[in-house]
mmCIF file of the N, C-alpha and C atoms, coordinates in Angstrom:
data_MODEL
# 
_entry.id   MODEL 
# 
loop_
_atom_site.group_PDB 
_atom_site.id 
_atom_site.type_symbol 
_atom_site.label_atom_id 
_atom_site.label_alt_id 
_atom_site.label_comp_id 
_atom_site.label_asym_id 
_atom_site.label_entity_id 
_atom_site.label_seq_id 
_atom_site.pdbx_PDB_ins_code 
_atom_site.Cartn_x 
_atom_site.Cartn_y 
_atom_site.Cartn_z 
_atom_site.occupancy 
_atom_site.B_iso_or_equiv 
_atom_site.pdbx_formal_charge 
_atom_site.auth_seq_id 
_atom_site.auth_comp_id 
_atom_site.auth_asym_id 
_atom_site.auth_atom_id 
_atom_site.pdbx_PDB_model_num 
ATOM 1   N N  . UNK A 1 1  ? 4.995  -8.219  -6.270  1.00 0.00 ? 1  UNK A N  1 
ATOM 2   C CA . UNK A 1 1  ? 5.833  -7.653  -5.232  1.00 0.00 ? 1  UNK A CA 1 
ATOM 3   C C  . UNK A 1 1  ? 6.932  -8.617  -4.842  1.00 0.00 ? 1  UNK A C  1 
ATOM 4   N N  . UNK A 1 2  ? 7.804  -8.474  -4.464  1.00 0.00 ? 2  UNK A N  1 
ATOM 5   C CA . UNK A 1 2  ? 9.156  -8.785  -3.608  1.00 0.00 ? 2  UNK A CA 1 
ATOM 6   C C  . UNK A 1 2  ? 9.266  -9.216  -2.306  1.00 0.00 ? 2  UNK A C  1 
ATOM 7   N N  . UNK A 1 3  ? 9.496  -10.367 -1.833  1.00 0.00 ? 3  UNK A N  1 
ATOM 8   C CA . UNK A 1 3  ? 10.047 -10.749 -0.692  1.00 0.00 ? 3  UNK A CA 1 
ATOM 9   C C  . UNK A 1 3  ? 11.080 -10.802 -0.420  1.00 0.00 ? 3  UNK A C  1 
ATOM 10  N N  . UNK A 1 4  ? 11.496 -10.048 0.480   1.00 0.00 ? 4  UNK A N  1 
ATOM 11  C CA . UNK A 1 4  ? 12.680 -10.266 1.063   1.00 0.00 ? 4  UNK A CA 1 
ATOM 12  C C  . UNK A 1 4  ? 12.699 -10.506 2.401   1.00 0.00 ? 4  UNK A C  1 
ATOM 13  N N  . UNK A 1 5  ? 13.803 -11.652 2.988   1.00 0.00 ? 5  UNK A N  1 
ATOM 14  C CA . UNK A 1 5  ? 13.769 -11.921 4.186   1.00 0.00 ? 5  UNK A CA 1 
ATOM 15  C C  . UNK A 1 5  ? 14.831 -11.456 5.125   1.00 0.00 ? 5  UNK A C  1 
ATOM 16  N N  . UNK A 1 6  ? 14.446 -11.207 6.415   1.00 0.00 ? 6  UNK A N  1 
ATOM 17  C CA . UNK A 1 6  ? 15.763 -11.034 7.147   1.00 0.00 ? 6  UNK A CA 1 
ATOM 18  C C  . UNK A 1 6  ? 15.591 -12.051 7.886   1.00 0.00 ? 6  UNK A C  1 
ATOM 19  N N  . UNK A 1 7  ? 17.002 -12.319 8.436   1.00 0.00 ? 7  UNK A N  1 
ATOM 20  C CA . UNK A 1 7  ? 17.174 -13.480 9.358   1.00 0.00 ? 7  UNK A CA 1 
ATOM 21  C C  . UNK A 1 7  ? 17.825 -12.905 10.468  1.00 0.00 ? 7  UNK A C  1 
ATOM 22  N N  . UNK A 1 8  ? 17.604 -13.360 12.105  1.00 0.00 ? 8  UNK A N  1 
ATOM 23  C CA . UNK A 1 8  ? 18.209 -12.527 13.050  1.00 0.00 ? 8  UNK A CA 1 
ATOM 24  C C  . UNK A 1 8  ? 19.267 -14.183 13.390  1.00 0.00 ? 8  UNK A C  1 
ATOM 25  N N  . UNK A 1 9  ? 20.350 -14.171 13.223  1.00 0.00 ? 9  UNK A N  1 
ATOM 26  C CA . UNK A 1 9  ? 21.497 -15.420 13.370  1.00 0.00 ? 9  UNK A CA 1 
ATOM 27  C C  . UNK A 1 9  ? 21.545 -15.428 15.128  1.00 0.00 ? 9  UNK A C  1 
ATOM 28  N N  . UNK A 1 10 ? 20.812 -14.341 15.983  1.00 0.00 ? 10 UNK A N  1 
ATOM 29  C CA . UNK A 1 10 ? 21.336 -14.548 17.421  1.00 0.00 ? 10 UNK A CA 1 
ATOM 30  C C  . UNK A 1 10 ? 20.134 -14.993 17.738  1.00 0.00 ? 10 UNK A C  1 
ATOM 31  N N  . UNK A 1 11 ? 18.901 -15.134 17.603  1.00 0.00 ? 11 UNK A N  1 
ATOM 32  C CA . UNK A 1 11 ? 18.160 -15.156 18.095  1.00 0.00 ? 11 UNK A CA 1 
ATOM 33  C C  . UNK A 1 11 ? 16.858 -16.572 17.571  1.00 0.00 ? 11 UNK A C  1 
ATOM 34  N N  . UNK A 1 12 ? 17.477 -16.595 16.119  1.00 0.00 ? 12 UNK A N  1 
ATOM 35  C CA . UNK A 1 12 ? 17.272 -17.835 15.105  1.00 0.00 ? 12 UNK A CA 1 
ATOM 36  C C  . UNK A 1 12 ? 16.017 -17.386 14.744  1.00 0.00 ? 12 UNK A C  1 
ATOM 37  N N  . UNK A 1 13 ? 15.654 -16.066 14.268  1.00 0.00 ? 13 UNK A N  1 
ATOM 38  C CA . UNK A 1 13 ? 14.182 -15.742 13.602  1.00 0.00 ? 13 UNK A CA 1 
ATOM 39  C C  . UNK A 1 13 ? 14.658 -14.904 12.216  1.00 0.00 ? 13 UNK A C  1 
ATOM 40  N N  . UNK A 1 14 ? 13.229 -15.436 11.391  1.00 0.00 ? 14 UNK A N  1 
ATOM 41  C CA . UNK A 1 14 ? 13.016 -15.324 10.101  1.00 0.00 ? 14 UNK A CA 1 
ATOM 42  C C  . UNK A 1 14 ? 12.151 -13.885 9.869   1.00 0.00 ? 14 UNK A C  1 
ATOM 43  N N  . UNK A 1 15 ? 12.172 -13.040 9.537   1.00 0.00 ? 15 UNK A N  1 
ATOM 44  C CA . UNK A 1 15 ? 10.754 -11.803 9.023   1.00 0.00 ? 15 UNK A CA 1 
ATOM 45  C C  . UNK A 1 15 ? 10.860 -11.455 7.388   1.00 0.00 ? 15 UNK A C  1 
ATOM 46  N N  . UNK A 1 16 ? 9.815  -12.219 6.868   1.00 0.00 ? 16 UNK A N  1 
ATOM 47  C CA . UNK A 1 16 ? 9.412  -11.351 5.544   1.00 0.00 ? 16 UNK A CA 1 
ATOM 48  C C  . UNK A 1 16 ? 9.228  -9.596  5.380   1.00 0.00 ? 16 UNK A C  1 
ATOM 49  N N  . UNK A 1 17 ? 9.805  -9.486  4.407   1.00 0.00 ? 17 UNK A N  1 
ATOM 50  C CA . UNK A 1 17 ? 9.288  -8.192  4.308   1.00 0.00 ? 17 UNK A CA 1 
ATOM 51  C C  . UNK A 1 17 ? 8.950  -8.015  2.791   1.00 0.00 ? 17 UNK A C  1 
ATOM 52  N N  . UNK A 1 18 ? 7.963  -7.837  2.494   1.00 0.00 ? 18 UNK A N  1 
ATOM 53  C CA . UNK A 1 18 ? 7.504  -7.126  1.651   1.00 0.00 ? 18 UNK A CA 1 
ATOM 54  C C  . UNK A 1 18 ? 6.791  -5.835  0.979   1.00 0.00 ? 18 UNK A C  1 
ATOM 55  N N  . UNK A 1 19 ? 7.694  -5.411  0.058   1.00 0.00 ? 19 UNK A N  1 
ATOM 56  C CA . UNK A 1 19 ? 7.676  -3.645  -0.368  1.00 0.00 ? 19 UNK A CA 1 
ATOM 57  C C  . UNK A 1 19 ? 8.054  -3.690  -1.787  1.00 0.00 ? 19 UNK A C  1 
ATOM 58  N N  . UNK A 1 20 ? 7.112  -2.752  -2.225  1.00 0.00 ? 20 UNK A N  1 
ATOM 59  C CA . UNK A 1 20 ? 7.400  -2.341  -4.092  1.00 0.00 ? 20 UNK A CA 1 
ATOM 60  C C  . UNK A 1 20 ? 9.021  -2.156  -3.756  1.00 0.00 ? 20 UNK A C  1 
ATOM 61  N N  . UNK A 1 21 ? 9.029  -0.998  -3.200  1.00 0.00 ? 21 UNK A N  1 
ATOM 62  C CA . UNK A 1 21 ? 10.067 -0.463  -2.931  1.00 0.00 ? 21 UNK A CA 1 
ATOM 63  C C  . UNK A 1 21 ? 11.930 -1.240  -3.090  1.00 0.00 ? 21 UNK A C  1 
ATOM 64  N N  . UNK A 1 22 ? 11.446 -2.492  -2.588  1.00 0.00 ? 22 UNK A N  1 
ATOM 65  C CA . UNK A 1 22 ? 12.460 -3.674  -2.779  1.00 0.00 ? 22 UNK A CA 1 
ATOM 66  C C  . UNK A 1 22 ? 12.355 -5.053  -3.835  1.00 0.00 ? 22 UNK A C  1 
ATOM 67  N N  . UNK A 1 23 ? 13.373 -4.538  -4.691  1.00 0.00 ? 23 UNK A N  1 
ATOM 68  C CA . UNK A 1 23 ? 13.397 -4.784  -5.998  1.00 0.00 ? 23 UNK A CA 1 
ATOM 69  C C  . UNK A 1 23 ? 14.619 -5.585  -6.477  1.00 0.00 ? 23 UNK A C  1 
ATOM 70  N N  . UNK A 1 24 ? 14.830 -7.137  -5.882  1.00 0.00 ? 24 UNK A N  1 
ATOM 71  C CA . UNK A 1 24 ? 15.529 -8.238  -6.693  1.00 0.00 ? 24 UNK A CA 1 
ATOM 72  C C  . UNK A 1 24 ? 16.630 -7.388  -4.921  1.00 0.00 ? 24 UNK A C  1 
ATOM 73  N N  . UNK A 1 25 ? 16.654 -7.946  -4.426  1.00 0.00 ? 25 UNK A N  1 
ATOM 74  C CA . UNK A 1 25 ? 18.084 -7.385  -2.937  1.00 0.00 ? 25 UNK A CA 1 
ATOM 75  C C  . UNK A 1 25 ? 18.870 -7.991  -3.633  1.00 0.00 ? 25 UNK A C  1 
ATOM 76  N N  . UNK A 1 26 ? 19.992 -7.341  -3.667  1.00 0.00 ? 26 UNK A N  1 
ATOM 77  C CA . UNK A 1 26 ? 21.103 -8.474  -4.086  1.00 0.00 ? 26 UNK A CA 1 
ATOM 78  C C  . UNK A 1 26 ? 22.582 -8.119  -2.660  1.00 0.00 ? 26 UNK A C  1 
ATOM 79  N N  . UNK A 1 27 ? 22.042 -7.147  -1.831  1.00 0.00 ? 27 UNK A N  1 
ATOM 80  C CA . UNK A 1 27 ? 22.802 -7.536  -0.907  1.00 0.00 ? 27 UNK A CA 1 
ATOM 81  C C  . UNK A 1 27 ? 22.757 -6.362  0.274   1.00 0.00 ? 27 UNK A C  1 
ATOM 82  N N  . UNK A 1 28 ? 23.032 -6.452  1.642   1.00 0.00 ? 28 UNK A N  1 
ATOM 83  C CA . UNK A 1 28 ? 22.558 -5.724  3.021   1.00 0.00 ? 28 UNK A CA 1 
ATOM 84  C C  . UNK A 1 28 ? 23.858 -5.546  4.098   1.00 0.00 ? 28 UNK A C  1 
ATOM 85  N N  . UNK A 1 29 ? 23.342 -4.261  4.573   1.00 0.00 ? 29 UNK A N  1 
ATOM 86  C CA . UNK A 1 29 ? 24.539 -4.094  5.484   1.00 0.00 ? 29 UNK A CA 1 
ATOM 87  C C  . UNK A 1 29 ? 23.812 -3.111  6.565   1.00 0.00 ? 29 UNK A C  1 
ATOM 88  N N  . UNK A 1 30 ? 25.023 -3.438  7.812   1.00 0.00 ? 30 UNK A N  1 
ATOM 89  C CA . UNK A 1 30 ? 24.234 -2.950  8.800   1.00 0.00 ? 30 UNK A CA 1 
ATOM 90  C C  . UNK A 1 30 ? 24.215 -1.302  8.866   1.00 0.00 ? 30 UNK A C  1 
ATOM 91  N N  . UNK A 1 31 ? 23.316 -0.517  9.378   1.00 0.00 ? 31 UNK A N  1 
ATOM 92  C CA . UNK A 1 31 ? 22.534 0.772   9.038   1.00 0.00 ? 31 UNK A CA 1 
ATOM 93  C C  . UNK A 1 31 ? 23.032 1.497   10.557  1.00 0.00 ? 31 UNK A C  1 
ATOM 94  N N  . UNK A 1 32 ? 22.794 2.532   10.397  1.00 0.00 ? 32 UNK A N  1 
ATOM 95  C CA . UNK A 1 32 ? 22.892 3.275   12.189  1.00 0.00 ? 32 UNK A CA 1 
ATOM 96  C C  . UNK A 1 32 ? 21.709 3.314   12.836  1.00 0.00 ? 32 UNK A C  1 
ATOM 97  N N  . UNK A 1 33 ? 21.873 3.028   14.324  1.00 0.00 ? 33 UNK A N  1 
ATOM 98  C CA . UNK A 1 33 ? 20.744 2.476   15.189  1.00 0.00 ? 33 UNK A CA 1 
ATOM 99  C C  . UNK A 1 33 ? 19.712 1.674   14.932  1.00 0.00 ? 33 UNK A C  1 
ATOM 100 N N  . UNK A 1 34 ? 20.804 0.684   14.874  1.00 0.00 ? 34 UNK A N  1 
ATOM 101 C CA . UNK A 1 34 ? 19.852 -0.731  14.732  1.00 0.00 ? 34 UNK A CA 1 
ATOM 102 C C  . UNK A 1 34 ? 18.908 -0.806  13.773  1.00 0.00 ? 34 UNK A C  1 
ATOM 103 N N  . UNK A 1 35 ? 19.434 -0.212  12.533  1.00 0.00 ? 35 UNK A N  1 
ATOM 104 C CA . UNK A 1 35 ? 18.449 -0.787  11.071  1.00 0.00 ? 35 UNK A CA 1 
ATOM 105 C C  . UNK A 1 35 ? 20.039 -0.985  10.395  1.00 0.00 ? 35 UNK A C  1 
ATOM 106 N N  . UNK A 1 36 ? 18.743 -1.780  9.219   1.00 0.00 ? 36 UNK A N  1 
ATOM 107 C CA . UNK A 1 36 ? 19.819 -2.283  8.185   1.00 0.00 ? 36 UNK A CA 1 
ATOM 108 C C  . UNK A 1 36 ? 19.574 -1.696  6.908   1.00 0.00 ? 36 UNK A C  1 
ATOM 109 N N  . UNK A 1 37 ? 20.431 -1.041  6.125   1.00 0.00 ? 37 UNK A N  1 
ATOM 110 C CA . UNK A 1 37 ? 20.102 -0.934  4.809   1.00 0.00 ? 37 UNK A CA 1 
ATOM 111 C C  . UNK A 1 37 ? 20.247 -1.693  3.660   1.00 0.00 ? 37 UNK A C  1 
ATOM 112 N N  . UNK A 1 38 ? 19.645 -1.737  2.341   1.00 0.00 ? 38 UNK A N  1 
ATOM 113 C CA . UNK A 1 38 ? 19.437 -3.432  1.460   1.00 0.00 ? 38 UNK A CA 1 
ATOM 114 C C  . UNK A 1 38 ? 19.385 -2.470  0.190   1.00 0.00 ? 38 UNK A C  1 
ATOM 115 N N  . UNK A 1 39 ? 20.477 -2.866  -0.694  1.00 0.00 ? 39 UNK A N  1 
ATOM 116 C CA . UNK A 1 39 ? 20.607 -2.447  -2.248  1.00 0.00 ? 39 UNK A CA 1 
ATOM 117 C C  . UNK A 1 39 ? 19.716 -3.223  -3.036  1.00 0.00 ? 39 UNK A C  1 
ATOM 118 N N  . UNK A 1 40 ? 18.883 -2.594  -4.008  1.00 0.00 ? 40 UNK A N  1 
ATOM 119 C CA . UNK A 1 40 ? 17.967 -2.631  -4.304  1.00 0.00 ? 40 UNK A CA 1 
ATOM 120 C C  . UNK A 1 40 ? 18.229 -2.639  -5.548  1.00 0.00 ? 40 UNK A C  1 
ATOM 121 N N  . UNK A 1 41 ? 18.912 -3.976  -6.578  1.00 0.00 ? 41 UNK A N  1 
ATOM 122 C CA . UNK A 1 41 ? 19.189 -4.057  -7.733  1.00 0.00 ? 41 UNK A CA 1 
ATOM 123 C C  . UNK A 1 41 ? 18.306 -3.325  -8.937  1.00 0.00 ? 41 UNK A C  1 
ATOM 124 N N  . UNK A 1 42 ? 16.876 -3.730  -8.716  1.00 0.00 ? 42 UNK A N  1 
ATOM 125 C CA . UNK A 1 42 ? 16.277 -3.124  -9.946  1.00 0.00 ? 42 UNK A CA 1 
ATOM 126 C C  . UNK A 1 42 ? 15.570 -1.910  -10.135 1.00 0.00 ? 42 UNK A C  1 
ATOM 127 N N  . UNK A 1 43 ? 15.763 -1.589  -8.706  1.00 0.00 ? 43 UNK A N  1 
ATOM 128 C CA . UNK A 1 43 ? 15.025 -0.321  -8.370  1.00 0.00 ? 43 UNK A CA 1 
ATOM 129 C C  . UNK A 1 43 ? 16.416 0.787   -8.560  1.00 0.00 ? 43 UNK A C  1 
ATOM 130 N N  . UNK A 1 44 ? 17.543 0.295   -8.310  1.00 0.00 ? 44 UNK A N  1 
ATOM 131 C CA . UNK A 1 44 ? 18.773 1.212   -8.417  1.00 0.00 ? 44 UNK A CA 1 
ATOM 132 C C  . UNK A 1 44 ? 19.013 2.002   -6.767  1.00 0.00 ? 44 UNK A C  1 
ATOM 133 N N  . UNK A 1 45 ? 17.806 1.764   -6.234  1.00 0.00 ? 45 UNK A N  1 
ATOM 134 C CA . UNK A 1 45 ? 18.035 2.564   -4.826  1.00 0.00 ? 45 UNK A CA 1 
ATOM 135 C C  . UNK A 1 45 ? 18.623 1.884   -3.706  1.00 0.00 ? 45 UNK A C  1 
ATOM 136 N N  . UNK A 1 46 ? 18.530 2.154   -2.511  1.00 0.00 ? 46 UNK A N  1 
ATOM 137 C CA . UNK A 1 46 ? 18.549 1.725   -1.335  1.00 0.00 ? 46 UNK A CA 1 
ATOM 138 C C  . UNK A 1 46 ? 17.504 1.572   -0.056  1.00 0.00 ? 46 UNK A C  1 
ATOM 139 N N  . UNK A 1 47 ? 17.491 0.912   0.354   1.00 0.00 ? 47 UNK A N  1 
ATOM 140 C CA . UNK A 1 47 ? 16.039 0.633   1.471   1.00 0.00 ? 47 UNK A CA 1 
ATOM 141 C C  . UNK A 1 47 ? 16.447 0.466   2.845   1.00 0.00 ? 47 UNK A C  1 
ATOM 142 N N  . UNK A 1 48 ? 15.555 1.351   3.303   1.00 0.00 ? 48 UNK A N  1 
ATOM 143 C CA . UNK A 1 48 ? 16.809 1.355   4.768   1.00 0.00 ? 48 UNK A CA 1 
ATOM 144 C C  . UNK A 1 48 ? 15.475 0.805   5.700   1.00 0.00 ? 48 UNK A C  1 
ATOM 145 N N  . UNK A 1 49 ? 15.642 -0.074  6.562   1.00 0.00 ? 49 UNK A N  1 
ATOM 146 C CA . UNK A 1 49 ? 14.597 -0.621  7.236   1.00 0.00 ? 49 UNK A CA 1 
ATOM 147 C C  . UNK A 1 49 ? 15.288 -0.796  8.613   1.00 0.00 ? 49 UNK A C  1 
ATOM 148 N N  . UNK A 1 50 ? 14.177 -1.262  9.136   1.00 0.00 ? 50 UNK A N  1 
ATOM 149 C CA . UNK A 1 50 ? 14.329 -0.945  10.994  1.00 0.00 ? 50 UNK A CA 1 
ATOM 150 C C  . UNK A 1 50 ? 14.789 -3.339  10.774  1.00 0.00 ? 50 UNK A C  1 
ATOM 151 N N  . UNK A 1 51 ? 15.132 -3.417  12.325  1.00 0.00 ? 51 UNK A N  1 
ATOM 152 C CA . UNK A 1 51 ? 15.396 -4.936  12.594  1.00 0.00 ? 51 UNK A CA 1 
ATOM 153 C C  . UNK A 1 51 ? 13.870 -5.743  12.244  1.00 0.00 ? 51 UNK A C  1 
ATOM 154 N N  . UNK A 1 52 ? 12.964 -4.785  12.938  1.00 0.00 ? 52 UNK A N  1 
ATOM 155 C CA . UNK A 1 52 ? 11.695 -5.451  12.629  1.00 0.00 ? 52 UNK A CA 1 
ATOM 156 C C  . UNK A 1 52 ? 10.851 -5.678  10.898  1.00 0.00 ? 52 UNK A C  1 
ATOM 157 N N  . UNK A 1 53 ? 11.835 -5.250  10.120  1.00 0.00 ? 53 UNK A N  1 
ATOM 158 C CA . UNK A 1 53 ? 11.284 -5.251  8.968   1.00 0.00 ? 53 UNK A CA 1 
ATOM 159 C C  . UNK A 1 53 ? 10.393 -3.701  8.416   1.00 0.00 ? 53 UNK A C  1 
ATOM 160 N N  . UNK A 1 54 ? 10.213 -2.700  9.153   1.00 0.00 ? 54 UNK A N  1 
ATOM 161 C CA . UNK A 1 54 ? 9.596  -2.036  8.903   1.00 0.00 ? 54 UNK A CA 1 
ATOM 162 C C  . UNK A 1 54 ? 10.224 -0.917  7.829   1.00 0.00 ? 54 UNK A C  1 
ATOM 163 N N  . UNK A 1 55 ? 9.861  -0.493  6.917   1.00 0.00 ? 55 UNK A N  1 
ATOM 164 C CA . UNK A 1 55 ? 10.806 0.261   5.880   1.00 0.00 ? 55 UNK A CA 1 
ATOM 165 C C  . UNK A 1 55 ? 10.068 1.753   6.339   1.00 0.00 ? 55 UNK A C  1 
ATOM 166 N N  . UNK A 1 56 ? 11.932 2.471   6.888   1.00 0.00 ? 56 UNK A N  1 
ATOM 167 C CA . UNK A 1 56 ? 12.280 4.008   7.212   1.00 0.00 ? 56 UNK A CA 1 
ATOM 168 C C  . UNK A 1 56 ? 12.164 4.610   5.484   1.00 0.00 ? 56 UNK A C  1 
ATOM 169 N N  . UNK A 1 57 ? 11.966 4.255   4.656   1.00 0.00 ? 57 UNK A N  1 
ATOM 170 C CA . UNK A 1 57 ? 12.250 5.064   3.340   1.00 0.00 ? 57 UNK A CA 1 
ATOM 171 C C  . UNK A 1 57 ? 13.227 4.219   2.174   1.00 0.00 ? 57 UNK A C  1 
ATOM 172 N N  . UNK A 1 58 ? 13.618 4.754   1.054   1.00 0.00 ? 58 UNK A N  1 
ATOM 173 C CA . UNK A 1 58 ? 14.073 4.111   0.263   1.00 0.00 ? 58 UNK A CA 1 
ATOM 174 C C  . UNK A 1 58 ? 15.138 5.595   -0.425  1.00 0.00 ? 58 UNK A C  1 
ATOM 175 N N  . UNK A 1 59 ? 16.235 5.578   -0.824  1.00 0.00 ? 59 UNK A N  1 
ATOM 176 C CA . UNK A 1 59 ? 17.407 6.726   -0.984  1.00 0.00 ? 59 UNK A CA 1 
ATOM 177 C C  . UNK A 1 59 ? 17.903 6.476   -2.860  1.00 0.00 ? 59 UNK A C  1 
ATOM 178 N N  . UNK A 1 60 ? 16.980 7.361   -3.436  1.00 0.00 ? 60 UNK A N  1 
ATOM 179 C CA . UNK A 1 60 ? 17.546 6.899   -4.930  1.00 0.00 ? 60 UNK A CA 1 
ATOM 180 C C  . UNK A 1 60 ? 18.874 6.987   -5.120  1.00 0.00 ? 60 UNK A C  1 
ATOM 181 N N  . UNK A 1 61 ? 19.710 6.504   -6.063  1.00 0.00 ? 61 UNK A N  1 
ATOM 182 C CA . UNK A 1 61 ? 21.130 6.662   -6.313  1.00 0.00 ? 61 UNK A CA 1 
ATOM 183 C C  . UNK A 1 61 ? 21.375 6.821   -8.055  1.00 0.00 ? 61 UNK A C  1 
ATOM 184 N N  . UNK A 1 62 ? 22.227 7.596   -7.825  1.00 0.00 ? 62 UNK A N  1 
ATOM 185 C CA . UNK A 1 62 ? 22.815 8.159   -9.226  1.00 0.00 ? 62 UNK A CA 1 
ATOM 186 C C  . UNK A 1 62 ? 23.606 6.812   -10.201 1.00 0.00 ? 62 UNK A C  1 
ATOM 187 N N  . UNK A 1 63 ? 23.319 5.416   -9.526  1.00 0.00 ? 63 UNK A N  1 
ATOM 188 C CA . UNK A 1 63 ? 23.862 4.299   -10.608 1.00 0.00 ? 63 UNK A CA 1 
ATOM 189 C C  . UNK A 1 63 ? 23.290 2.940   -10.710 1.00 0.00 ? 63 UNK A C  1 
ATOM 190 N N  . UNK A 1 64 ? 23.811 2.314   -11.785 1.00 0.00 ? 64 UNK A N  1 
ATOM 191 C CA . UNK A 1 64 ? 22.846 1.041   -11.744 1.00 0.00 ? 64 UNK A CA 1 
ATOM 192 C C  . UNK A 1 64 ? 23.688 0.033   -11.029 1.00 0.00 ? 64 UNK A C  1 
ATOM 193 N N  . UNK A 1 65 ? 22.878 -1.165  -10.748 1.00 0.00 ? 65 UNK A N  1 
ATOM 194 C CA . UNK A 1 65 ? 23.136 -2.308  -9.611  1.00 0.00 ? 65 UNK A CA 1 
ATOM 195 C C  . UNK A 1 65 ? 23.839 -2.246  -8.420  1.00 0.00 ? 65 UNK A C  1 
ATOM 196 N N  . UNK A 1 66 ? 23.426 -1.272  -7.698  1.00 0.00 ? 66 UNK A N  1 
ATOM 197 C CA . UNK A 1 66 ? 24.124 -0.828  -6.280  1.00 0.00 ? 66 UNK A CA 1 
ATOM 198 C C  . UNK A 1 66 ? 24.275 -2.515  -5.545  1.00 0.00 ? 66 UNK A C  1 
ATOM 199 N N  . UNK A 1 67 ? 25.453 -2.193  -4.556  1.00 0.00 ? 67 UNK A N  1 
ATOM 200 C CA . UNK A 1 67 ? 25.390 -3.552  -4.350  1.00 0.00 ? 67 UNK A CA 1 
ATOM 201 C C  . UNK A 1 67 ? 26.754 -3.207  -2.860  1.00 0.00 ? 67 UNK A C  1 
ATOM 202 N N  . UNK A 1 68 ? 26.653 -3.896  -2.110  1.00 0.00 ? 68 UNK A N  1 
ATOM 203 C CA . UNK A 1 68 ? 27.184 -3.118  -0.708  1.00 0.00 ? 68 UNK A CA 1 
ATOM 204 C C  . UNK A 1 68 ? 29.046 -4.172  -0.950  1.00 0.00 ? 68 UNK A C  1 
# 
């Protein structure tokens, strides 16, 4: 499985997250109401997760190496 970390820069905290689902991140942007969504290089999808790390679902996409 995959770790990926978020970092909160205002608050100076670290949260692992780990999910099949998230596959090599190669990059994240901010999401509506306070989640973030994270391109999901090998999976081809997208992972849309809450601040706390918790994963809302994952959004397949019609191409390879999505990347924000």
């Amino acid at each position: 499985m995959q770790c990926t970390c978020m970092n909160d820069t205002l608050i100076g905290t670290t949260i692992a997250v780990i999910n099949k689902n998230i596959r090599e991140p190669c990059s994240a942007c901010v999401g509506p109401d306070d989640t973030v969504l994270v391109c999901s290089k090998n999976n081809h999808d997208v992972a849309h997760l809450t601040v706390g790390g918790d994963v809302l679902g994952s959004y397949p996409l019609n191409l390879k190496l999505p990347h924000s």
